[in-house]
C-alpha positions in Angstrom: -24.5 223.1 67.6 -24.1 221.5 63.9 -23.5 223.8 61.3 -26.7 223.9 58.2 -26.2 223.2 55.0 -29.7 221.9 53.4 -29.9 220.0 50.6 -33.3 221.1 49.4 -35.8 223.0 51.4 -39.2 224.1 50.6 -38.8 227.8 52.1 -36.4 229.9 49.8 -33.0 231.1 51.2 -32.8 234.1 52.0 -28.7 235.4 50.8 -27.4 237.2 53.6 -26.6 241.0 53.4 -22.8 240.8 53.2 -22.9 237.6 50.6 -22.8 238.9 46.3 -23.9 236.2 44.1 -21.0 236.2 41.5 -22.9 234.6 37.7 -19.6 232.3 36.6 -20.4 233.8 32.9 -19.8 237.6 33.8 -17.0 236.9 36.0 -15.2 235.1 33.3 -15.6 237.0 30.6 -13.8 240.0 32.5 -10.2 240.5 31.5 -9.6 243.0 34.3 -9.3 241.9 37.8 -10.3 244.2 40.5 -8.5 244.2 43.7 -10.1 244.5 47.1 -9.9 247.4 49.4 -6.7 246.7 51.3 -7.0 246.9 55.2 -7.7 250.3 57.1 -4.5 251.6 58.3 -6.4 251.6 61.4 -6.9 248.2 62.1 -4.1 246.2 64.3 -1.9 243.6 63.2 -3.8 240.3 64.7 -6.9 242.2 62.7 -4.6 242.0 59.7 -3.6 238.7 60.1 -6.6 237.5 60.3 -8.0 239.3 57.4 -5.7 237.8 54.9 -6.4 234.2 56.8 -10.2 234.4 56.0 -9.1 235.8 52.5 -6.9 232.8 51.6 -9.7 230.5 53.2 -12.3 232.4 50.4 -10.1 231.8 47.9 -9.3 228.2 48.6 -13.3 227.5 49.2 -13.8 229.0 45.8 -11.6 227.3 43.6 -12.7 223.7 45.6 -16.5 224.6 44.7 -15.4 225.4 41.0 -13.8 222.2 40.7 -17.0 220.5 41.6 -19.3 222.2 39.1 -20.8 224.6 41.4 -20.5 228.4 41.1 -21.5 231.0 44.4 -25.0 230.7 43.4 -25.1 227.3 45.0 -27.0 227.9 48.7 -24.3 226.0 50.5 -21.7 227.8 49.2 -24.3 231.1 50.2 -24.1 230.1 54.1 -20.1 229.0 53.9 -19.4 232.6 52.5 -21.4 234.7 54.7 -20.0 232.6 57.7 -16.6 233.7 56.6 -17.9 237.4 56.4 -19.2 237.0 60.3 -15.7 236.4 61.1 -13.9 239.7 59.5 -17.2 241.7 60.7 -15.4 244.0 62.4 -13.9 245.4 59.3 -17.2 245.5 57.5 -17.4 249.0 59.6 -14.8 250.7 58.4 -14.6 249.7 54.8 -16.7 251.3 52.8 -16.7 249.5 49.4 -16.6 245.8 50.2 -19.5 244.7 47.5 -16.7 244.0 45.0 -14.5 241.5 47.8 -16.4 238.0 46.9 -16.3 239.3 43.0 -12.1 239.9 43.2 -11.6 236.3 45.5 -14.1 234.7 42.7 -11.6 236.2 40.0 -9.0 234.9 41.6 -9.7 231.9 42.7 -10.9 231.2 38.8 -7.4 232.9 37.6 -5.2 230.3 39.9 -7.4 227.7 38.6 -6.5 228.2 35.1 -2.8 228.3 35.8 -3.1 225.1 37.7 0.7 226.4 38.9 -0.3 227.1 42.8 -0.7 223.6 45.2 -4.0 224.2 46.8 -2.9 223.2 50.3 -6.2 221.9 51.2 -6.5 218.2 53.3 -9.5 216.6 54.7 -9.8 215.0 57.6 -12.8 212.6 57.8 -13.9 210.2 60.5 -16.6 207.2 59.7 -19.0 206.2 62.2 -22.3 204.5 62.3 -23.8 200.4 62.4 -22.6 197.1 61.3 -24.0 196.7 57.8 -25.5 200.0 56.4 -22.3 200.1 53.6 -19.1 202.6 55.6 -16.9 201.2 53.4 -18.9 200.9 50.3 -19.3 205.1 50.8 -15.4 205.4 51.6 -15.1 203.3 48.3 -17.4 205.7 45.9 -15.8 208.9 47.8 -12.4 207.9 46.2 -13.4 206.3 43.5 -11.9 203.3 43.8 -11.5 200.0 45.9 -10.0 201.3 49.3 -11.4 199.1 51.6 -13.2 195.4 52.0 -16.4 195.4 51.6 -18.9 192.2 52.4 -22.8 191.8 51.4 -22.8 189.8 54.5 -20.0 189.4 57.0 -18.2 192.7 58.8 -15.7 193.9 56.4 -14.3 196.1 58.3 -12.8 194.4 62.1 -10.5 197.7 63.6 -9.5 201.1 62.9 -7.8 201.7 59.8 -6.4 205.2 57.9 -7.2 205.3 54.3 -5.7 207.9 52.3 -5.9 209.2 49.4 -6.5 212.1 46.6 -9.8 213.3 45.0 -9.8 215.9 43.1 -6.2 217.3 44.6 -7.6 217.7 48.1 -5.7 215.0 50.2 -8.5 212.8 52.2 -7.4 211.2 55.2 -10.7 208.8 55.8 -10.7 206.9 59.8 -12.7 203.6 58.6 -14.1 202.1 61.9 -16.2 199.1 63.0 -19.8 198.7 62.7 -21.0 199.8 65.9 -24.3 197.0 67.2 -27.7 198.1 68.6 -28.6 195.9 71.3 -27.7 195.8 74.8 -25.2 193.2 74.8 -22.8 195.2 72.0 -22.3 198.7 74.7 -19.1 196.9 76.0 -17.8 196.0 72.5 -18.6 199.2 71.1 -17.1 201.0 74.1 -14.0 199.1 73.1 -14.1 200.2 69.5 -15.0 203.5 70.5 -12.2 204.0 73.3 -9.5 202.7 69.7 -11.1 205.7 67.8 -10.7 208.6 70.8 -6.6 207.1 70.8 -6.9 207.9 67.4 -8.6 211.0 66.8 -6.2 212.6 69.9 -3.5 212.5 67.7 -5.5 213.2 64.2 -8.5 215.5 64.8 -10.8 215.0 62.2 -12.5 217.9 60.1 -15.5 215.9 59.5 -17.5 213.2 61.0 -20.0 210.9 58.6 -22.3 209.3 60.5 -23.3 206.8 58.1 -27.5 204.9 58.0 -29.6 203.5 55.9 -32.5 205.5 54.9 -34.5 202.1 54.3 -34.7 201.5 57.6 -38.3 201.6 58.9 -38.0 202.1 62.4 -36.0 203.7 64.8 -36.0 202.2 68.3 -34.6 203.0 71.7 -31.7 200.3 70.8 -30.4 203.0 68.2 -31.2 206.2 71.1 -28.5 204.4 73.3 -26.2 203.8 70.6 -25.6 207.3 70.1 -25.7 207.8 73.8 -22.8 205.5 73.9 -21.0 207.4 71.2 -21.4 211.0 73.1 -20.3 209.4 76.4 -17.0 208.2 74.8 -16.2 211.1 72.0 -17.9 213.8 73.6 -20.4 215.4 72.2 -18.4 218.3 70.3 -18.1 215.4 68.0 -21.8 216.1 66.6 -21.0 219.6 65.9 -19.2 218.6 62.7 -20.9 215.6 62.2 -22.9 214.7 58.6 -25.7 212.8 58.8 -25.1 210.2 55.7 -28.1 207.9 54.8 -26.8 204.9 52.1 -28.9 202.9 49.5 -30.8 206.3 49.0 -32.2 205.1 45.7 -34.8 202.5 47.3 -38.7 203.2 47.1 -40.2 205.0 49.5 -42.0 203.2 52.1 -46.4 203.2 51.9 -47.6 206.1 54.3 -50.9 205.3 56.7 -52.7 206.0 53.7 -51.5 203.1 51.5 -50.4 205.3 48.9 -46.5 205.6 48.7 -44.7 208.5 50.3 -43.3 211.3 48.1 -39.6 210.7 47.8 -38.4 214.0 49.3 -40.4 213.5 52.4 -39.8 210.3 52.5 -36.0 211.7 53.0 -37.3 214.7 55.5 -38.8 212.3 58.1 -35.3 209.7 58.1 -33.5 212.8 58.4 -35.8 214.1 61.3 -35.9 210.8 63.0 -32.1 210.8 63.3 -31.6 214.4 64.4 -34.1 213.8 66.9 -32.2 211.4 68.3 -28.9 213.2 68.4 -30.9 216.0 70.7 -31.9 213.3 73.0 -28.5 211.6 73.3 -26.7 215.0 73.7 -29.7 216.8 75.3 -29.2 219.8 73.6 -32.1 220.9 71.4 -30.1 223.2 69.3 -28.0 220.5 67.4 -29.0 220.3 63.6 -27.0 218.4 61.6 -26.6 218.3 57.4 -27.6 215.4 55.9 -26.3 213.4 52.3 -28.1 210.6 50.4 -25.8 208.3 48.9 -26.1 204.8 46.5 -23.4 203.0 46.3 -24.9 200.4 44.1 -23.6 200.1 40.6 -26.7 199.6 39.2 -27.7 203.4 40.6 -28.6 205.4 37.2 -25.9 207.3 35.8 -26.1 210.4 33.8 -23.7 211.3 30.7 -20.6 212.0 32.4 -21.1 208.5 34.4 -21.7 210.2 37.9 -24.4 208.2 39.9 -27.7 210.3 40.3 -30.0 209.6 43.2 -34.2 209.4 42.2 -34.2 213.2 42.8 -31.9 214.5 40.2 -29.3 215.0 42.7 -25.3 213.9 42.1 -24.5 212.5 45.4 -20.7 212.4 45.3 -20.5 215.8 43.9 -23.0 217.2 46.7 -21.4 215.0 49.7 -17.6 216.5 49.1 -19.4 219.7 49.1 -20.4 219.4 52.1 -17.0 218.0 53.6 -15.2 221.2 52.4 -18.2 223.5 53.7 -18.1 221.7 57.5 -14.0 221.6 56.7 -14.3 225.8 55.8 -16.8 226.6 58.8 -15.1 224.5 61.6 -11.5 225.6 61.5 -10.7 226.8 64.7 -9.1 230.2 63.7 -12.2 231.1 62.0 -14.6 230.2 64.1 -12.8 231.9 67.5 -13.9 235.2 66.6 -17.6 234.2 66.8 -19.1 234.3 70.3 -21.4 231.5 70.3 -21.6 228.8 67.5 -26.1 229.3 68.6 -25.7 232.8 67.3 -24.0 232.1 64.1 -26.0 229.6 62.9 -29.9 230.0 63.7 -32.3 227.1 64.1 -33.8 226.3 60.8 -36.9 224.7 61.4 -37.7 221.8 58.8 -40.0 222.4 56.1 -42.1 219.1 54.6 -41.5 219.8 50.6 -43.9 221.9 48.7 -44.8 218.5 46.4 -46.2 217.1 49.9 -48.9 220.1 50.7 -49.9 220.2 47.1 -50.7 216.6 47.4 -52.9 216.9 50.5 -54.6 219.8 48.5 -55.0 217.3 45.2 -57.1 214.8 46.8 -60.6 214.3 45.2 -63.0 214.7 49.0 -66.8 213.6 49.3 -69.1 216.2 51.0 -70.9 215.0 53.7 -74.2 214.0 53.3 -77.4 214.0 55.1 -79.4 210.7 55.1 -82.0 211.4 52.8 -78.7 212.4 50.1 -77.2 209.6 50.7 -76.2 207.6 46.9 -74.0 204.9 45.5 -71.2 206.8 44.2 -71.1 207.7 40.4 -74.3 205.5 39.4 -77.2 207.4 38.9 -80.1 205.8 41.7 -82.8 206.7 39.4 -81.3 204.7 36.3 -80.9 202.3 38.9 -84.1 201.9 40.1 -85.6 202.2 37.1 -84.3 199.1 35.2 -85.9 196.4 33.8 -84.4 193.5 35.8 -86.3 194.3 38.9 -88.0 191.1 39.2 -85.4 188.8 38.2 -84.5 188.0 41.5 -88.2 186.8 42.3 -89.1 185.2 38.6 -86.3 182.9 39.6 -86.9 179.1 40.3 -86.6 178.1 44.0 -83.1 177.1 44.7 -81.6 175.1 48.0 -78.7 175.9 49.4 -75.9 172.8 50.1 -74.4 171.8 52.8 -70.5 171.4 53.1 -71.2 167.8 52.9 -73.6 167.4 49.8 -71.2 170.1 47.7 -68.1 167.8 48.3 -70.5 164.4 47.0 -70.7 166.5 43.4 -68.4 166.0 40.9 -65.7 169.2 39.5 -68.6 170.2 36.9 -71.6 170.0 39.2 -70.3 172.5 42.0 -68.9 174.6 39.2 -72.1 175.4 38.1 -73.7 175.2 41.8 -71.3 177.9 42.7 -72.3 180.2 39.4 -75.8 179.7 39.9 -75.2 180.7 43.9 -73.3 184.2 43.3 -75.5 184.5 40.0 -78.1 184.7 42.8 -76.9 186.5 45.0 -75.5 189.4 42.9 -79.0 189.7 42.1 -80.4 189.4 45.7 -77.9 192.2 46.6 -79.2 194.6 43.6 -82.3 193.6 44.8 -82.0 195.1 48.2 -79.9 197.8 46.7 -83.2 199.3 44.7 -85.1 199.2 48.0 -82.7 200.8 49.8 -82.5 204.1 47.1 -86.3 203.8 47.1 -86.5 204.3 50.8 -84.2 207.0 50.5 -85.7 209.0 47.7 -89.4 209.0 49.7 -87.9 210.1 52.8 -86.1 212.7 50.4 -89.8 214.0 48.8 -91.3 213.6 52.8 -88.3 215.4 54.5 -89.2 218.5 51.2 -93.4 218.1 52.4 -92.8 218.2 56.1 -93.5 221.6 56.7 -96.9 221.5 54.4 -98.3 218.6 56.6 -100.1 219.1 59.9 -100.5 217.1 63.0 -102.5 214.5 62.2 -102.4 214.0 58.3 -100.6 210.7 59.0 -103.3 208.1 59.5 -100.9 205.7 61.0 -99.7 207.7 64.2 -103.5 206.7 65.4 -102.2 203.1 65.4 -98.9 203.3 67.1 -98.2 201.3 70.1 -95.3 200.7 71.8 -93.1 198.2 70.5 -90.1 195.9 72.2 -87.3 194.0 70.4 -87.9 190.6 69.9 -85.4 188.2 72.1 -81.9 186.9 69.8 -82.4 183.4 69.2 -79.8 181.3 71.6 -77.1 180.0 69.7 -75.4 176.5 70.1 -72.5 176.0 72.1 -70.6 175.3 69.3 -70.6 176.3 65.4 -72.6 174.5 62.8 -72.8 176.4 59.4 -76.1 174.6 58.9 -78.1 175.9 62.1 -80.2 178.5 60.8 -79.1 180.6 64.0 -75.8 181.3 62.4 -77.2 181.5 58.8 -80.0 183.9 59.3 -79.0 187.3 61.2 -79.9 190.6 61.4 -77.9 193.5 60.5 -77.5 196.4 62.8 -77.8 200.1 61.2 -74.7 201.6 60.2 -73.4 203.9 63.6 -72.4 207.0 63.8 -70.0 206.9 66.2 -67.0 204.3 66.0 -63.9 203.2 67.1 -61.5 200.9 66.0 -57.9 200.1 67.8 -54.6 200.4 65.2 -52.1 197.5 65.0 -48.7 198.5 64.2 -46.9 195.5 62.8 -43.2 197.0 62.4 -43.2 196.4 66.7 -44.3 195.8 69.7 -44.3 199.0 72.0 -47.1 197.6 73.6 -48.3 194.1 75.3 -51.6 194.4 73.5 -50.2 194.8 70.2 -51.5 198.3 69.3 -50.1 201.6 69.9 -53.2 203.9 68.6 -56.9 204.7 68.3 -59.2 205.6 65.5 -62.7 207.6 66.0 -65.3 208.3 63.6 -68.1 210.5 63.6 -71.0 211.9 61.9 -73.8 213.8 62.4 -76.5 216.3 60.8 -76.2 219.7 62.4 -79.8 221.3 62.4 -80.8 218.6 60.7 -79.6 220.4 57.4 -75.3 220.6 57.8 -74.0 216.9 57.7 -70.6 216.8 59.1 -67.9 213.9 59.7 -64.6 213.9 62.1 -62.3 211.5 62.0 -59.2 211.1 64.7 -56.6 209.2 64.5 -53.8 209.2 67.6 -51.0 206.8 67.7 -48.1 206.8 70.7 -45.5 205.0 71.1 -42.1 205.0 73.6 -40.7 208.0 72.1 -43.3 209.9 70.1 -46.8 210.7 69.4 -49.1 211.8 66.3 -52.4 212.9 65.9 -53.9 212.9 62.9 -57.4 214.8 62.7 -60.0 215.4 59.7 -63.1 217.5 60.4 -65.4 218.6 57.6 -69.5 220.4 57.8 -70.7 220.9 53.9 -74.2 223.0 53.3 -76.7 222.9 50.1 -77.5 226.2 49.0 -79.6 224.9 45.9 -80.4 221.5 44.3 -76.5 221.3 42.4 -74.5 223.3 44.7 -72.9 222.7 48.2 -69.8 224.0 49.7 -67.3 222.2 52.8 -65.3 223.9 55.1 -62.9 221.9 56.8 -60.5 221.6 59.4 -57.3 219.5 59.7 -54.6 218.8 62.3 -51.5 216.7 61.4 -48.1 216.1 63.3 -44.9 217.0 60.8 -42.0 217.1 62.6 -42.9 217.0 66.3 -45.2 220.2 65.4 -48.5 220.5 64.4 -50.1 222.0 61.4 -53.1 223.3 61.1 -55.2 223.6 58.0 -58.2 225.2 57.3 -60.0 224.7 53.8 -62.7 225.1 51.8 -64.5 224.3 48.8 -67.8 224.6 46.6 -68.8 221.8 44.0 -70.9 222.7 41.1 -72.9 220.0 39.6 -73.6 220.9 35.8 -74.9 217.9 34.8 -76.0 214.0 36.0 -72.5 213.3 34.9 -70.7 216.2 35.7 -69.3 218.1 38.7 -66.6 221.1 38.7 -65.1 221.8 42.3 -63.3 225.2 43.1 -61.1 225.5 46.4 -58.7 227.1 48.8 -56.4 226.4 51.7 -54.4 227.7 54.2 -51.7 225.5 56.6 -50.3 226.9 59.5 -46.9 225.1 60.7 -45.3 227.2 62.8 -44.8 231.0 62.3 -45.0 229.7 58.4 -48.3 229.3 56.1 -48.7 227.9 53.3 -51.5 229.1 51.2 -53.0 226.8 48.0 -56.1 227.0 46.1 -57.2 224.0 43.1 -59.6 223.8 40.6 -61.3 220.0 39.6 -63.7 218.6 37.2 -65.1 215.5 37.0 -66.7 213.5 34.0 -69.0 209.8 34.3 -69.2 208.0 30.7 -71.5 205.6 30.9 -71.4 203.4 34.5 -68.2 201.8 33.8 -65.6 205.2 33.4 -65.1 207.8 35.4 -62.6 210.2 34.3 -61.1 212.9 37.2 -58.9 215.9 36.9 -57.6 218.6 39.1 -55.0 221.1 39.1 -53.8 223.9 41.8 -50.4 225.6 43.3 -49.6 226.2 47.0 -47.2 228.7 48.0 -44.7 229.8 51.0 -43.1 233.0 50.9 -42.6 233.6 47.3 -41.7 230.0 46.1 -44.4 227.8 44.6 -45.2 224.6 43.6 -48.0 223.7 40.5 -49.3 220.5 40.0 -52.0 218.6 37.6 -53.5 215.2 38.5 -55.6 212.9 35.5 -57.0 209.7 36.2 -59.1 207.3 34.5 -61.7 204.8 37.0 -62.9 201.8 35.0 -65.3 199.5 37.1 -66.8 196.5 36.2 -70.2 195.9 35.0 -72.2 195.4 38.4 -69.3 197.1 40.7 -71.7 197.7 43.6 -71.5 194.1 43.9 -68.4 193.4 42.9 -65.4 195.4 43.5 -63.3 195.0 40.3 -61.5 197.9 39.3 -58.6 199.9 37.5 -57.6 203.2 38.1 -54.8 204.6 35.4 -53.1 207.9 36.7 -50.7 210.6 35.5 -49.3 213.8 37.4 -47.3 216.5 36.8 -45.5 219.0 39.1 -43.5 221.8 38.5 -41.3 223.3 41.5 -37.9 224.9 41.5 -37.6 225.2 37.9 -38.3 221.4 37.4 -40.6 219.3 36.0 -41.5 215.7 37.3 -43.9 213.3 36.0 -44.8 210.1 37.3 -47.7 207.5 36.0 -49.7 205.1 38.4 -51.5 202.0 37.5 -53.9 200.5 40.5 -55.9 197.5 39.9 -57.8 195.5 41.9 -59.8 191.7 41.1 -61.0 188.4 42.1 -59.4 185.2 41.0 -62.1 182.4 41.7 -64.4 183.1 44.7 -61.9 183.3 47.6 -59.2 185.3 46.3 -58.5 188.5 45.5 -55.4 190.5 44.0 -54.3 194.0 44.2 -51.6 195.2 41.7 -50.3 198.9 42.2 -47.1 200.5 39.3 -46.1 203.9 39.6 -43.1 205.2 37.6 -41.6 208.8 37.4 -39.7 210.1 34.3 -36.3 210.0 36.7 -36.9 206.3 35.7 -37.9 205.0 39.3 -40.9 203.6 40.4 -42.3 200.5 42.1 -44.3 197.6 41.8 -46.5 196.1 44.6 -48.4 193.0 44.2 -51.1 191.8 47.2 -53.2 189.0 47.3 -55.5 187.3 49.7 -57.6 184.5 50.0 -59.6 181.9 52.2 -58.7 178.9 51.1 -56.5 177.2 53.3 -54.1 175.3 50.4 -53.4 178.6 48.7 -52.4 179.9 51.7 -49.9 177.3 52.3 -48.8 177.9 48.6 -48.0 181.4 48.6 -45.6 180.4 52.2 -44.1 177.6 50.3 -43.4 180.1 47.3 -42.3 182.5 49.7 -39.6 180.1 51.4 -38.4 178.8 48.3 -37.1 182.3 46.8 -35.6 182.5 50.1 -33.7 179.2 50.5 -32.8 180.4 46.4 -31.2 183.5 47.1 -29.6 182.3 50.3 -28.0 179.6 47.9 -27.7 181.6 45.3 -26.1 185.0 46.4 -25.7 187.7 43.9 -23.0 189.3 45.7 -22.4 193.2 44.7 -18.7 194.4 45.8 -20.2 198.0 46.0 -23.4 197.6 47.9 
């Protein structure tokens, strides 16, 4: 089993018992240095041996972490030093003042630092694995700071196994660079080959650690990949996992959209790479208790810098710095005369289970949700139906002049100007036509509102018209022709069906093709009025492919107590890392006014034996019928750490949205968590250009100065259409004959 060293986690670690965290500032300012407890005279001399052994490894490990920045605070350095602790256990017995022993080796080690006279007799061993293409050498490159090896933007740089050596930071590295390994079926006998050259190689140099390098942009991981690593632990064994980091290049690159549309948050957008990659490591060694570190790394120049010209990833974090960290840690942990006094590598490092980031639960808990209605509530979104109804261009729509729709045929006889204004007077028409039969529609809904309040007041027979009813049957479709004519009346005049309240819709997935019919999932809606008084909605989404499946379900009942108040209770299932999490919320909304509602909730998610618990406050404000302006803030916690966020945003529609769907939605959030702030800024628009095409425009950018910026369009016309793929092929053919070639990437 791999030994943990987390890069960030949402749950906060615990220090072990038998680990002192040793402040840098009040071990320096000491002038007296105070000298562990020597040895019991009872202990043996193998004991002793070994106790001055896992002393001299302390003090080594210290004064490595010191020359990277970091102090004993650091929660790697936590794990490393209480590992070394479970080794001399046995003397923790019979020594009765051992608090001091991490203070004296931190003294120390910071004492030999400053005399820079002792070599620190410390080497690294590290052996590079992983595909053709996802940057090996570009990472050996930035470990050492320099041009080591040949790197290509598109040919394999690197064609057998070669030693680089070199110095960083006065540890000698020893670096194995190896081929890129392929993922298809007809690469296993070339890859055994290359693999065979690296077990000749490793027999006579072990390595301390193993990077097994990806890129974390990569969308989808297949079966192709499963049997690579199968391949791998066939040939190498698969002890070769246990010291193994899993090392993700071009770490700076947007996060992918999630099933929502809406970009995924940057740390879990990191947590489900990881997971996907560990996952299969278990399957390829079949042993469910592997769990393997992971480092981001950018090896692009352009990667932002901070004052001391160190590359910094979109979360703060100094890669280089963090990934050497690691390779001392795994170096520290995995020597074999410290680890042979530990029985079972299961016992000494538990199973952490992976936590999703705070940042993600407190976004679920930020969304803005619609109660459920009943039919008679039913309205149009922030427009008030009575000012609706109510205005004075009822009858436009019949004071208008007769107007006769054209044919295909007569509309291409007119000249540029004449279908112009044809096709302004058409959707001048039919914007009103729809407003029309929007008015009836909110009419229809208020009276059954006023009959559904007077139905108990009313008897048996004080409706006239229930003496007159007589069965009735549904008139016969009209037959259509055997083939389609946009001017028979049969295609131009039909009826539409009631909206259902029950439906189902099949999911494509267009990354792949898992199945012959091109989907791999299902999507359910449904709605109904309990009691005729408790309107509730579930929606269930499952999706299965070869080697996983997720379920996604959202369940909500909402009750009226008075005319402006109504509370939801809700409840959620989700799939996060092959386990499910179960949330259960609930919420009242407050209207004060036509224009204002306040909205008060809490929530509690259960994944695993861990719950998170969160609770948000929200107001909302309409000016006018245009603006709509929307904030919320709340916290969720998880044993003792917590996360605080506020969300703003500012809805701008267009004059008649209900008919059209112009819109821009201006957004800005803030979240506090770990002691750090982070603010980001969104921008979504969305409007037509002519009368087939639409455009979609979505910015975000975050005060780490990273963002993105998505562009969609669409239309119906068939020569756009063959524009935007001519466009599309031409900044191809460009950049394939134009190459901007980056040495580093």
């Amino acid at each position: 089993m791999a030994k943990v060293f987390p890069i960030e986690s949402s749950v906060p670690l615990q220090v072990p018992p038998t680990t002192v965290s040793v402040p840098r500032k009040n071990v320096a300012s000491s002038p007296v240095l105070e000298v562990a407890p020597n040895p019991d005279n009872e202990m043996t001399e193998e004991e002793r041996k070994l106790y001055r052994k896992v002393d001299v490894a302390r003090i080594k490990y210290l004064r490595l972490i010191h020359r990277l920045g970091y102090d004993t605070e650091h929660h790697i350095a936590i794990q490393v030093l209480y590992r070394l602790s479970l080794v001399e256990g046995f003397r923790r017995i019979k020594v009765a003042n051992h608090s001091s022993e991490l203070e004296s080796a931190w003294k120390k080690a910071l004492q030999l630092e400053a005399e820079g006279t002792e070599d620190l007799e410390f080497s690294c061993n590290v052996l590079v694995l992983g595909k053709t293409g996802v940057g090996k050498s570009a990472t050996i490159n930035s470990i050492f700071g320099e041009d080591k090896s040949k790197t290509s933007a598109f040919l394999p740089a690197t064609t057998a196994v070669k030693e680089i050596s070199g110095v960083v930071g006065g540890v000698k590295f020893r670096v194995v660079d190896t081929p890129g390994l392929g993922t298809t079926h007809m690469d296993e006998k070339s890859n055994r080959k290359v693999l065979n050259s690296v077990k000749k190689y490793i027999k006579r140099c072990p390595p301390d650690v193993v990077l097994y390098v990806d890129r974390i942009d990569t969308q989808r991981q297949d079966a192709n990949n499963l049997s690579l690593l199968q391949c791998i632990t066939s040939v190498l064994g698969s002890s070769i996992w246990s010291k193994t980091i899993i090392t993700l290049t071009h770490s700076a690159a947007a996060p992918p959209e999630g099933p929502s549309g809406i970009p995924l948050n940057y740390e879990m957008f990191v947590t489900q790479r990881t997971h996907a990659i560990q996952q299969s490591i278990r399957q390829a060694t079949n042993d469910p208790r592997f769990e393997n570190t992971s480092a981001l790394v950018e090896n692009h120049h352009l990667c932002r810098r901070n004052t001391e010209g160190e590359k910094v990833l979109p979360n703060g974090l100094i890669w280089r710095r963090l990934l050497l960290l690691l390779c001392y840690s795994v170096k520290t942990v995995e020597t074999n005369s410290l680890s042979a006094r530990v029985a079972s590598p299961a016992n000494l490092f538990s199973l952490r289970f992976r936590m999703p980031p705070l940042p993600h639960f407190l976004s679920s808990l930020l969304q803005s949700r619609e109660h459920p209605r009943c039919a008679a509530d039913q309205d149009v979104g922030d427009i008030d139906p009575d000012e609706l109804i109510n205005e004075d261009e009822e009858d436009d729509y019949d004071q208008l002049p007769p107007f006769k729709p054209l044919s295909k045929s007569q509309v291409a006889k007119l000249s540029k100007e004449q279908q112009k204004l044809y096709f302004d007077e058409y959707d001048y028409r039919t914007k009103l036509l729809e407003k029309k039969q929007l008015k009836e529609q909110l009419r229809r809904l208020k009276e059954m509102k006023i009959e559904g309040n007077n139905h108990d007041v009313l008897g048996d027979n004080d409706n006239p018209d229930d003496e007159y009813e007589t069965e009735r049957s549904v008139m016969p479709d009209w037959a259509l022709p055997s083939s389609f004519d946009s001017d028979d009346p049969a295609y131009r005049y039909r009826c539409l069906d009631p909206k259902p309240n029950f439906l189902v819709r099949a999911i494509t997935n267009p990354d792949g093709w898992d199945h012959d019919c091109g989907f791999d999932g299902v999507s359910l809606q449904y709605s109904l009025d309990a009691a005729n008084a408790f309107p509730a909605s579930l929606w269930v989404q499952v999706n299965k492919d070869k080697r996983e499946s997720t379920i996604h379900l959202v369940s909500s009942i909402s009750a009226k107590h008075r005319e402006n108040v109504s509370s939801l209770a809700g409840f959620d299932i989700q799939t996060i890392m092959d386990q499910l999490a179960y949330t259960l919320r609930g919420e009242s909304k407050f209207k004060n006014s036509k224009k204002n509602t306040t909205t008060g909730g809490l929530s509690m998610t259960f994944l695993g034996d861990t719950m998170v618990t969160g609770a948000k406050f929200e107001d909302k404000l309409s000016v006018g019928d245009r603006l709509t302006l929307l904030a919320n803030t709340g916290a969720v916690s998880i044993r003792g750490d917590t996360a605080y966020g506020v969300n703003m945003e500012a809805t701008l529609r267009e004059k008649d949205y209900l008919m059209g769907q112009d819109l821009a939605i201006l957004g800005a959030s803030l979240v506090r968590w770990h002691k750090e702030w982070s603010m980001a800024a969104k921008l979504d628009s969305q409007f037509s250009m002519g009368r087939a095409s639409n455009v979609a425009v979505h910015v975000d950018l975050t005060n780490k100065l990273t963002g993105r910026v998505s562009i969609k369009a669409n239309t119906s016309e068939q020569l756009k259409i063959a524009l935007l793929g001519v466009c599309s092929m031409t900044m191809y053919l460009w950049n394939r004959m134009h190459p901007f070639i980056d040495r580093n990437y």
